[in-house]
C-alpha positions in Angstrom: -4.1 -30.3 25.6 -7.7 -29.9 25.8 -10.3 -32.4 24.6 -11.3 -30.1 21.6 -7.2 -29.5 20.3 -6.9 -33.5 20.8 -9.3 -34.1 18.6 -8.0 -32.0 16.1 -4.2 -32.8 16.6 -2.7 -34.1 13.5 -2.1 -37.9 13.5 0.3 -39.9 11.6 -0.8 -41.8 8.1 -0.9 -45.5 7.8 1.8 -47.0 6.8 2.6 -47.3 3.5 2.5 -50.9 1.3 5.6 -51.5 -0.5 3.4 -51.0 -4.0 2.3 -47.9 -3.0 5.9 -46.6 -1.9 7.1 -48.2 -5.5 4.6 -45.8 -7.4 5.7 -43.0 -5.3 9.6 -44.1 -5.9 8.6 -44.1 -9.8 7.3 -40.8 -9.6 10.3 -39.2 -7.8 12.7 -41.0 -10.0 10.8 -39.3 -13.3 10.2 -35.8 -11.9 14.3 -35.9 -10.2 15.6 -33.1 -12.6 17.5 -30.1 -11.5 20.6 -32.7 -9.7 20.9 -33.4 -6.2 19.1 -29.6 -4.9 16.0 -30.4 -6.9 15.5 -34.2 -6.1 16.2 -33.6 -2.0 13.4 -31.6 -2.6 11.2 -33.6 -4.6 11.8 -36.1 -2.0 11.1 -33.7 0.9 7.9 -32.5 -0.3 6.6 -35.8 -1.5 7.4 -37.8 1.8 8.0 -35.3 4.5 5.0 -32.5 3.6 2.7 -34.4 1.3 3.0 -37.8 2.6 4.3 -37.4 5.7 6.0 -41.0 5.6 9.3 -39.6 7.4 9.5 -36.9 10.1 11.1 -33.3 9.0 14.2 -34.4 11.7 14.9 -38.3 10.3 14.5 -36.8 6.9 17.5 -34.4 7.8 19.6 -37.3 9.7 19.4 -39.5 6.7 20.5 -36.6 4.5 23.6 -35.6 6.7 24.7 -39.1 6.4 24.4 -39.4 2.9 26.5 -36.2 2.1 29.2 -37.7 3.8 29.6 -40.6 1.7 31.0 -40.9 -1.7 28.4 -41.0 -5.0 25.7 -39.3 -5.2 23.8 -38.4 -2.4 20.1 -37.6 -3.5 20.2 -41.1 -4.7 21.7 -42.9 -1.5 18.9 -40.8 0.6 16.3 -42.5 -1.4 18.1 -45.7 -0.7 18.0 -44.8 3.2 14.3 -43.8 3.2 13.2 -46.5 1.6 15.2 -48.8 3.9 13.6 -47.4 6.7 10.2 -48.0 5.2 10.2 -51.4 3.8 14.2 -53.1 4.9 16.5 -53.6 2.1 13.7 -54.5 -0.6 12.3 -51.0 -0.1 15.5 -49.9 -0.6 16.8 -51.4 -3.6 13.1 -50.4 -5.1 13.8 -46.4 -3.8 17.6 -46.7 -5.5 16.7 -48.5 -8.8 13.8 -46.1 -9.6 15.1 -43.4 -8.7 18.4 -44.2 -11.3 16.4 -46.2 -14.1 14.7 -43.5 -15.9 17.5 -41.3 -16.3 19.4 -44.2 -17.4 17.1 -45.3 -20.0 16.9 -41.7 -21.4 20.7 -41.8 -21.2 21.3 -44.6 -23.3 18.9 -43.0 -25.4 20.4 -40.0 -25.8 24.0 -41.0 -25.7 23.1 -43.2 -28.6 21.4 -40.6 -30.6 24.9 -38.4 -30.2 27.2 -40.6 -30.8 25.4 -41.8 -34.2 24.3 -38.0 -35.3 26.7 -36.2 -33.0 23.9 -33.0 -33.2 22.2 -32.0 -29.4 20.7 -28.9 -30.8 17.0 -30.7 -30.9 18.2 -31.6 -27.1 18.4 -27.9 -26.2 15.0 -26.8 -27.8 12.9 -29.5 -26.0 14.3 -28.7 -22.5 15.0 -25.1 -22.4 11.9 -24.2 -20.2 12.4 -27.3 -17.8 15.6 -25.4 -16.6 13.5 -22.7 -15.6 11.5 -24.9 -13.7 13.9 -26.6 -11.8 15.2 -23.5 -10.9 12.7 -22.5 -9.4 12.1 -25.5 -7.3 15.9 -25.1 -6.6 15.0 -22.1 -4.9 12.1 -22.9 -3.2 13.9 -26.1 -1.4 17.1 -24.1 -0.4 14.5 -21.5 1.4 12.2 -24.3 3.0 15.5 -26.2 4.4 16.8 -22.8 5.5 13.4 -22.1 7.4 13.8 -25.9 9.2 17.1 -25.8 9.6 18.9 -22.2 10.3 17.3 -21.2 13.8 20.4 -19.9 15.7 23.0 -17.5 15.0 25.7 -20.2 14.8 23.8 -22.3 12.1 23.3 -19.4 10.2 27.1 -18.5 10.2 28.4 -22.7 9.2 25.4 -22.3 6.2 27.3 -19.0 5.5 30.3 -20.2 5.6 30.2 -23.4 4.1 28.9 -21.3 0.8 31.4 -18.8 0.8 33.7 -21.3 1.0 32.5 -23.7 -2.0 31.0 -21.1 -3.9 34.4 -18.3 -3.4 37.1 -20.7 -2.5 36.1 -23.5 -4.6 37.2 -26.3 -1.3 36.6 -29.5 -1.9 33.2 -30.9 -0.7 34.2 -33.6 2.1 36.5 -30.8 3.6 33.4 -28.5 3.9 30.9 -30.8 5.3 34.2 -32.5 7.4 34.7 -29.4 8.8 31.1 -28.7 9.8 30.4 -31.9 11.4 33.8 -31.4 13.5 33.1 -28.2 14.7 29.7 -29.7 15.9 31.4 -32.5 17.5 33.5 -30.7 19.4 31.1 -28.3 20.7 28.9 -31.0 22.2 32.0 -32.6 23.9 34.1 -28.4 24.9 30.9 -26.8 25.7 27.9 -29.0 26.1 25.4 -26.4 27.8 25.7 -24.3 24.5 25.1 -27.4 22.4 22.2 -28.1 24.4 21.0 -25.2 24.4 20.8 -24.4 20.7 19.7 -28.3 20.4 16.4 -26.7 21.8 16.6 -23.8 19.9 17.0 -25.4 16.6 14.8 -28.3 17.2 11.5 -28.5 14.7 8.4 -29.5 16.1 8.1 -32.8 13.9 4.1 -33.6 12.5 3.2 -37.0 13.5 5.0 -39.2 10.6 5.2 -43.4 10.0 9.0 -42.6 10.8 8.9 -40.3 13.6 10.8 -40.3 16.7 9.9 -43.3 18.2 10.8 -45.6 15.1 13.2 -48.2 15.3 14.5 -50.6 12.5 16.2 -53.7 13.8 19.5 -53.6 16.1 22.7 -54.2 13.7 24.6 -57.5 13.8 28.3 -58.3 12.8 26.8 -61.3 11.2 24.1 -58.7 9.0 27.3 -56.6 8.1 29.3 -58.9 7.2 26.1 -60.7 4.9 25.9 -56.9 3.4 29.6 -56.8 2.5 29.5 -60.1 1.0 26.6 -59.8 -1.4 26.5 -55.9 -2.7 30.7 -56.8 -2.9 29.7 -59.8 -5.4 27.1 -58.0 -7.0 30.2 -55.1 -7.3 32.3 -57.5 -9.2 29.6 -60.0 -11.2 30.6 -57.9 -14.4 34.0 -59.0 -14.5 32.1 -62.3 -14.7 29.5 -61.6 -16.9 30.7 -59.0 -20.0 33.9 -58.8 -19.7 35.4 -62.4 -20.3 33.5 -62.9 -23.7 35.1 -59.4 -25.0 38.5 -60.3 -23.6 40.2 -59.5 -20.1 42.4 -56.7 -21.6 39.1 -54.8 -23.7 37.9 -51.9 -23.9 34.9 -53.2 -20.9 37.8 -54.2 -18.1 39.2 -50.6 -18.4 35.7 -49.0 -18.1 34.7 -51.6 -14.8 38.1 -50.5 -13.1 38.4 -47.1 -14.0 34.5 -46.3 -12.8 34.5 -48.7 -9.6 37.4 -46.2 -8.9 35.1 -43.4 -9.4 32.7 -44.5 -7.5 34.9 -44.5 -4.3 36.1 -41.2 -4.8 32.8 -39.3 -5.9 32.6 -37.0 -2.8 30.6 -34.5 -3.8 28.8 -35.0 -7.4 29.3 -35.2 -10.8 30.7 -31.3 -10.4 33.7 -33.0 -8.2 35.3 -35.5 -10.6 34.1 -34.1 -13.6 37.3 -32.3 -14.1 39.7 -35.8 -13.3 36.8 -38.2 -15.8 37.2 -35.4 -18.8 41.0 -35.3 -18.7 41.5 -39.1 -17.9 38.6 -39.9 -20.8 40.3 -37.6 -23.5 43.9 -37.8 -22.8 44.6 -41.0 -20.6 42.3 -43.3 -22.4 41.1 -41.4 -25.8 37.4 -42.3 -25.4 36.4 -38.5 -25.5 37.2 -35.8 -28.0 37.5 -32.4 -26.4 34.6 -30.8 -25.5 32.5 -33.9 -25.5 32.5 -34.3 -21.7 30.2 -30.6 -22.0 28.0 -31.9 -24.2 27.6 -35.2 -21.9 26.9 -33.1 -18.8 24.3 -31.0 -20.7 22.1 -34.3 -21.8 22.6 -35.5 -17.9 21.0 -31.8 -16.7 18.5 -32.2 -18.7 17.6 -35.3 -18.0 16.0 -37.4 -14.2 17.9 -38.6 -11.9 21.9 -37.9 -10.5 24.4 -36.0 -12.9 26.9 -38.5 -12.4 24.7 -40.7 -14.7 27.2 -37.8 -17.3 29.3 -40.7 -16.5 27.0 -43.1 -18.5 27.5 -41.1 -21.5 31.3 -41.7 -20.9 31.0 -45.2 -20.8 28.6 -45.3 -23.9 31.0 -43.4 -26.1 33.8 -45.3 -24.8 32.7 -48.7 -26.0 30.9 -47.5 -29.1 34.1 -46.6 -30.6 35.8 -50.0 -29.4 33.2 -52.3 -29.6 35.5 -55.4 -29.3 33.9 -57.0 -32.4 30.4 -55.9 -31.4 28.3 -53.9 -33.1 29.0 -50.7 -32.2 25.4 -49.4 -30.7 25.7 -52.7 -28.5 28.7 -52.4 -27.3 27.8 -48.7 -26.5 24.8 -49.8 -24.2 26.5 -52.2 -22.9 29.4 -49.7 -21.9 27.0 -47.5 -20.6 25.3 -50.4 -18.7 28.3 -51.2 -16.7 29.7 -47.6 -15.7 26.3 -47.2 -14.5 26.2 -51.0 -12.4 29.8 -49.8 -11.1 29.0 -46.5 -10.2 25.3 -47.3 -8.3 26.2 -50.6 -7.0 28.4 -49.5 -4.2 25.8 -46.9 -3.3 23.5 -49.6 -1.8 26.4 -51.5 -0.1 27.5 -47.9 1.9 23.6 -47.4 2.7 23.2 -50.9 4.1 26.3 -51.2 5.8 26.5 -47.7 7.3 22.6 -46.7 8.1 22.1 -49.2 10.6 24.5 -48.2 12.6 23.7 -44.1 11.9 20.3 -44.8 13.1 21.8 -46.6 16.5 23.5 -43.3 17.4 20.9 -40.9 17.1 20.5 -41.1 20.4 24.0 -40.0 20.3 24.1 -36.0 22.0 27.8 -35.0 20.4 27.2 -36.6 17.1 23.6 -35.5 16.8 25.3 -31.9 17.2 27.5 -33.0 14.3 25.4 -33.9 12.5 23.2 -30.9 13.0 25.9 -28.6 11.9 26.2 -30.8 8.8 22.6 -30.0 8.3 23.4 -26.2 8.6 25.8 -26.7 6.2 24.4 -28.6 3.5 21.7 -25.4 3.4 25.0 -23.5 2.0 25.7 -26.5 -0.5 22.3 -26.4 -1.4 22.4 -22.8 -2.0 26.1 -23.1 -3.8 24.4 -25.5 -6.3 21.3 -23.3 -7.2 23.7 -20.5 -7.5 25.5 -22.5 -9.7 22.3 -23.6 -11.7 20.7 -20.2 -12.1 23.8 -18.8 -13.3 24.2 -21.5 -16.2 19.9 -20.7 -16.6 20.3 -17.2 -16.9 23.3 -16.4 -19.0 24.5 -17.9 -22.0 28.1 -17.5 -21.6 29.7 -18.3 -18.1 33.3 -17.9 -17.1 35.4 -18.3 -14.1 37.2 -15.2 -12.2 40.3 -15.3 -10.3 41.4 -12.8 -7.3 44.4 -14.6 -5.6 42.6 -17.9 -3.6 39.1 -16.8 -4.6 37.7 -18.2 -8.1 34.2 -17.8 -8.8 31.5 -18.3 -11.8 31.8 -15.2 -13.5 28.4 -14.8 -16.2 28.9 -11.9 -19.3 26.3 -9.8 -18.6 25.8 -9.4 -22.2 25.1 -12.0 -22.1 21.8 -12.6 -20.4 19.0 -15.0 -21.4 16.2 -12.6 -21.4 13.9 -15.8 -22.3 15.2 -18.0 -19.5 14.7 -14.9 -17.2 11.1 -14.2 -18.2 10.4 -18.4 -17.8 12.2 -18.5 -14.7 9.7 -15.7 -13.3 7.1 -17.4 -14.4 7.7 -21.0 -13.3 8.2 -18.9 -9.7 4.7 -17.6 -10.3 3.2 -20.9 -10.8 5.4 -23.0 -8.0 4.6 -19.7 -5.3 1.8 -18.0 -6.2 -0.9 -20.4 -7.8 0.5 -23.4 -6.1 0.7 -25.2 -9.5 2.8 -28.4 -7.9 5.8 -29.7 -9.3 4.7 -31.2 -12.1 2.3 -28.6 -13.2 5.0 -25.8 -13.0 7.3 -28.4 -14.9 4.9 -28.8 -17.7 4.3 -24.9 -18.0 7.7 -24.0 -18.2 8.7 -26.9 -21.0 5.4 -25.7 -23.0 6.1 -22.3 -22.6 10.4 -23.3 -23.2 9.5 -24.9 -26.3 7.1 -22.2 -28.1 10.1 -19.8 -27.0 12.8 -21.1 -28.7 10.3 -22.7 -31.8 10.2 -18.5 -32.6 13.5 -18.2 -32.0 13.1 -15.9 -28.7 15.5 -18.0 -26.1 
């Protein structure tokens, strides 16, 4: 490299004070609509492109990772980031923000239904934000593609890992499972293929504060078990704390033990055990009515942060109609409180335990394959959930079609949301064309959402 090109290379930002990350972890956490698709890439345009805090390739590491584990992962990659960048404080900061908004507007919301039991208001104010986070749906599945797709074989697992999500409806861990196998045993069967489309596929990464060369601190059996020991107390401290006042057989012991089971089982999203949490919450417990597990999911899509916070709205309802002798709103917050504690907690304990050693085995060749072919194939779960999302956008009225093993989302044409279409074309426009940034395309699209359905056009 010549004089002149070195002194125009690109060199990596300074590194980041824990205050300055926190303001950038509020900002994700506020902005994090559109579920797991459009907070990955919130999160990868904020710190990989704009900020350049972690390198395009750690970014991706961190993500494969996190889709293997159960809960959701958008969240748990915040977690991992922010561990890298500031040790567990950063991380707590990047997982607490990145949950407390949608929380608060959870509560909020869940309270509003479950007193007045009317969403229609709901629907109005964030028609045109769907449209939006759409479009940055669709603009993260095409930049990941671009990074991550650049062989034949990649192409064919993100192809495959849609078609089967999207066609056969598989369950999640099998898909990325399956991926990260196949990967494997490439590296270790045929490892002059592996290393060859290791070179093919590889990104050049900018200079970034987590680049290549950056190492957090070697793992201990002494730091593990510490891990296990305090994110396990802080697991349990409810039992502790609400429960014993309310009594050990109420309403908030069932809600602790049925969500901490939830919370090991989530593989996948909200869209995985939504199914199992409706039936168990109408039938098995009677906290639901039918249908109210719907309305739930709407308020959690159209509000920040994970869908599984739907699972708030469970917990809510479920103690506002057994308050235990509280007052019912109470009890309701504090219902939705504890689901949320249950579900999040164990979040930080599998970053904290697991990362360290992830990051130790990078250097790893036949899991880095793995792990690469995860990559490829969370660009088809990606492109599975903005399928899904434009779908439920676009058309008012969605079914599901069955052919033998195949069951897809099938729309009514009919039924088309000429509204949503137009916004959804123009919250493109203003994310492609004029460059409007995320929040400037979000605050179009809700504007432009609102005045639409104020004169009764959506």
């Amino acid at each position: 490299m010549t004089t002149a090109e070195l002194a125009h290379a690109p060199v990596a930002p300074p590194y980041p004070s824990l205050r300055e990350a926190t303001a950038v972890w509020a900002k994700i956490g506020l902005l994090g609509f559109g579920g797991p698709a459009g907070q990955i890439a919130l999160m990868h345009k904020e710190l990989v492109e704009r900020r350049r805090w972690i390198s395009e390739s750690r970014f991706l590491h961190a993500l494969n990772f996190c889709m293997l584990l159960p809960g959701p992962e958008a969240q748990q990659l915040a977690i991992y980031v922010g561990w890298l960048l500031h040790g567990w404080r950063g991380g707590v900061i990047a997982g607490t923000l990145f949950v407390l908004p949608g929380f608060v507007v959870i509560v909020l919301l869940s309270a509003a239904y479950a007193s007045f039991h009317d969403t229609a208001w709901l629907v109005s104010l964030f028609f045109g934000l769907k449209a939006a986070v759409l479009a940055i749906v669709v603009e993260a599945t095409l930049r990941v593609g671009r990074r991550a797709l650049k062989n034949r074989i990649l192409v064919g697992t993100a192809a495959a890992a849609f078609v089967a999500l999207f066609v056969f409806n598989l369950p999640f861990p099998v898909v990325v499972l399956a991926a990260g196998a196949a990967g494997y045993l490439e590296a270790r069967l045929m490892p002059q293929r592996a290393a060859a489309g290791a070179g093919r596929t590889a990104a050049a990464d900018l200079p970034s504060v987590i680049g290549d060369g950056f190492h957090r601190p070697n793992v201990t059996l002494g730091r593990g078990l510490g891990t296990i020991v305090v994110w396990g107390a802080l697991w349990l401290a409810p039992l502790l704390l609400i429960v014993p006042p309310a009594g050990w057989s109420g309403i908030f012991t069932s809600v602790w033990l049925f969500f901490s089971q939830m919370a090991v089982v989530t593989f996948g999203g909200a869209y995985a055990v939504l199914a199992y949490v409706a039936q168990e919450a109408v039938q098995g417990f009677g906290w639901l009515r039918p249908g109210e597990m719907v309305d739930g999911l709407a308020l959690a899509e159209t509000t920040p942060g994970p869908l599984v916070l739907v699972l708030s709205f469970v917990g809510f309802l479920a103690a506002f109609r057994a308050p235990s002798g509280l007052d019912p709103l109470l009890a309701g917050v504090l219902g939705a409180t504890l689901t949320t504690w249950v579900t999040f907690v164990p979040c930080f304990l599998w970053i904290f335990l697991g990362a360290p050693y992830v990051e130790r085995l990078r250097s790893n060749k036949a899991l880095s394959n793995a792990l690469a072919s995860i990559t490829a194939a969370v660009v088809g779960v990606i492109l599975n959930l903005a399928l899904w999302f434009a779908i439920h956008v676009l058309f008012r009225d969605v079914g599901v079609a069955h052919w033998g093993p195949v069951t897809i989302a099938a729309p009514a044409w009919s039924s088309v949301n000429l509204a949503a279409v137009v916004l959804s074309i123009v919250a493109a426009l203003a994310l492609f064309r004029f460059r409007a940034g995320i929040l400037g395309t979000l605050a179009i699209a809700g504007i432009l959402g609102l005045g639409a359905n104020l004169l009764g056009l959506a």
